[in-house]
N, C-alpha and C positions, 0 to 999 in steps of 0.2 A: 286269443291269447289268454292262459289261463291267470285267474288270480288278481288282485290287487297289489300292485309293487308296494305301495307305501303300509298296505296291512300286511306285507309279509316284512317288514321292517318295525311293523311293531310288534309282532309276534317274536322274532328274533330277539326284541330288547326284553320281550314277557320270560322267553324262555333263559337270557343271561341273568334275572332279578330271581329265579330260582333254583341257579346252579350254583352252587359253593367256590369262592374263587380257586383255583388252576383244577377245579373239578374236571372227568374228559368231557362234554360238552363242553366244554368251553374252550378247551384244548381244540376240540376240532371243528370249531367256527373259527378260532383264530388260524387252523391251518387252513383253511376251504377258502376265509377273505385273503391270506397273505398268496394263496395261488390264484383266484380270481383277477388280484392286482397286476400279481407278472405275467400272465397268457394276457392280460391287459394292453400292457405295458409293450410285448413282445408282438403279438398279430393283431391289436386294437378287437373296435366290440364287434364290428360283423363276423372277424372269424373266429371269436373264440367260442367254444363248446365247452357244455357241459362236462362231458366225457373228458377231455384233456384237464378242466380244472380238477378234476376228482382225482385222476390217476398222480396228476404232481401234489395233489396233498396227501393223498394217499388213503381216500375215501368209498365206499360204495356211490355212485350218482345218484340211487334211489334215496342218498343220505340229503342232497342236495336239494333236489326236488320236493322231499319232502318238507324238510326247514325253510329252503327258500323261493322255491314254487315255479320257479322259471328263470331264462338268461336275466329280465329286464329284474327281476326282483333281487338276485344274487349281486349284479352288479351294482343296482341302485344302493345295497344294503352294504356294500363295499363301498361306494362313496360317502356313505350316511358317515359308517363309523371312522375309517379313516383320517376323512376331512372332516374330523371331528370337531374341529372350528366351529362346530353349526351352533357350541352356545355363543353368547353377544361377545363381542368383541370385546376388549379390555376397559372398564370407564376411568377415562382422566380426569375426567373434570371441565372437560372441554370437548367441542364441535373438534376443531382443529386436531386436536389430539388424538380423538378419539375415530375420525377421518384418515389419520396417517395412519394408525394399526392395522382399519379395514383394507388398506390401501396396501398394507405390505403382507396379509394375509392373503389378497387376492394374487398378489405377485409370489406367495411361497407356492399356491394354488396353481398357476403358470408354468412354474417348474417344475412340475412333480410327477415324474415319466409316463403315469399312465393318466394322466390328466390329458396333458400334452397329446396321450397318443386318441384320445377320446375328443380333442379339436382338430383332428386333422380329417376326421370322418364326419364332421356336421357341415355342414351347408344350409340350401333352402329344402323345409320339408318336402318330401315325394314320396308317394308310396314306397320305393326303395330304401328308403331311411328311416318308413314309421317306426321301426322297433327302436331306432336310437334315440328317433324323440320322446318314444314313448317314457323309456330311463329317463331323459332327461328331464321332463315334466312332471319325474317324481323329485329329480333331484330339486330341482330351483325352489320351488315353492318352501322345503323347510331350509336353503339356504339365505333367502329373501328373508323368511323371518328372523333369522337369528340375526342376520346384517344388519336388518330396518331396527333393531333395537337400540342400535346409535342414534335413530333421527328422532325417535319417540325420548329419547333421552334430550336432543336437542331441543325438543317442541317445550317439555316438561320447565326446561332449563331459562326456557325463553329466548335461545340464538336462533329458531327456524318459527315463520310462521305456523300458525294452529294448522292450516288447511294443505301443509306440505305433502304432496303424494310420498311416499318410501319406496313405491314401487319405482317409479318412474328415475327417482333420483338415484336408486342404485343403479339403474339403468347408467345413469349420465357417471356415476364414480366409476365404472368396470370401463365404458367404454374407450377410453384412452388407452389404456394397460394392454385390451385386447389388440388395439391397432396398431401401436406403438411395438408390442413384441410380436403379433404373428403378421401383421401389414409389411410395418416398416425391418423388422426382425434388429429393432435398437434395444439396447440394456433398457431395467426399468432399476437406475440408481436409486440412491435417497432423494438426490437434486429433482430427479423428476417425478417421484410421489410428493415430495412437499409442493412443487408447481402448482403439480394438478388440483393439491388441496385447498391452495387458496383460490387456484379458478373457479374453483366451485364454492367456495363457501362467498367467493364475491356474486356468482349468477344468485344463490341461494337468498342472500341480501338482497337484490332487486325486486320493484317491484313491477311488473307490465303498467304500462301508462290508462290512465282508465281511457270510457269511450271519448269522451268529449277532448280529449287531449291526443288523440288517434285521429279522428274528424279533423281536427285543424291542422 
């Protein structure tokens, strides 16, 4: 697999910091990711091609290739900016508050056709799927960091302890949302993002019982 998905994502961002805005470069990155999305959206990421996204933006492929180096880098770089969400979330002023934004950003994230059509093709890794995981292992890492900027704000704050993993806990904030709408296939209301948030900010307050109190 040629190239680096996430350095062909920052070459993309090098080469939009030196085009003049509605310059054509920039024109035709945003037509190349708006066809990426919909062959997305329409045949998910194992069948879509290079070739097809080019002919509906109405690109050379070698244009593709070039800027964006491969399927997993085109699509990653099409997550990147889209779900442009990836800076921190809103700060309220609060755990709580600033828990329910992530919480309904992951839920607009849920909804969003070629999102959607990009869960329906992951499973457990297998060689048959490395190229999806491979996307998606560009994707998480700068979504995790823009998320975790809420818990680094709570730690800052004094609502989470010092030694809080981020990783882990956004682990535990997504996981309901994902089982809730692709498990059970139930709405993700308001009622059940504020749930979730205080189930968690109440696990987040505890504290594991130390050894000697385990022992007995």
């Amino acid at each position: 697999m040629a190239g680096d998905p996430l350095e062909n994502v920052r070459h993309l961002h090098a080469d939009a910091a030196t085009v003049r805005p509605g310059g054509r470069t920039a024109r035709v990155g945003e037509a190349v990711i708006d066809a990426t999305l919909a062959e997305l959206t329409e045949v998910g990421y194992g069948a879509l091609r290079i070739d097809a996204v080019a002919a509906r933006a109405g690109v050379n492929k070698t244009t593709i290739y070039r800027r964006w180096g491969n399927k997993v880098g085109l699509v990653s770089t099409a997550l990147i900016e889209r779900r442009g969400e990836l800076l921190p979330p809103a700060d309220t002023g609060t755990l709580r508050g600033d828990l329910l934004e992530l919480l309904k950003e992951i839920r607009l994230g849920l909804q969003t056709p070629w999102v959607a059509a990009l869960l329906r093709e992951t499973g457990p890794r297998t060689a048959e799927n490395s190229d999806l995981y491979e996307l998606l292992d560009a994707f998480w890492p700068a979504r995790f960091r823009a998320s975790g900027a809420i818990l680094v704000r709570a730690v800052e704050r004094g609502e989470l302890p010092p030694d809080t993993d981020p990783d882990f806990l956004l682990e535990v904030i997504s996981g309901p949302l994902y089982f809730r709408l692709l498990m059970l296939g139930r709405p993700l209301d308001d009622a059940f993002l504020e749930r979730t948030a205080d189930v968690i900010l109440n696990g987040t307050r505890a504290r594991p019982p130390a050894a000697g109190d385990r022992n007995a």
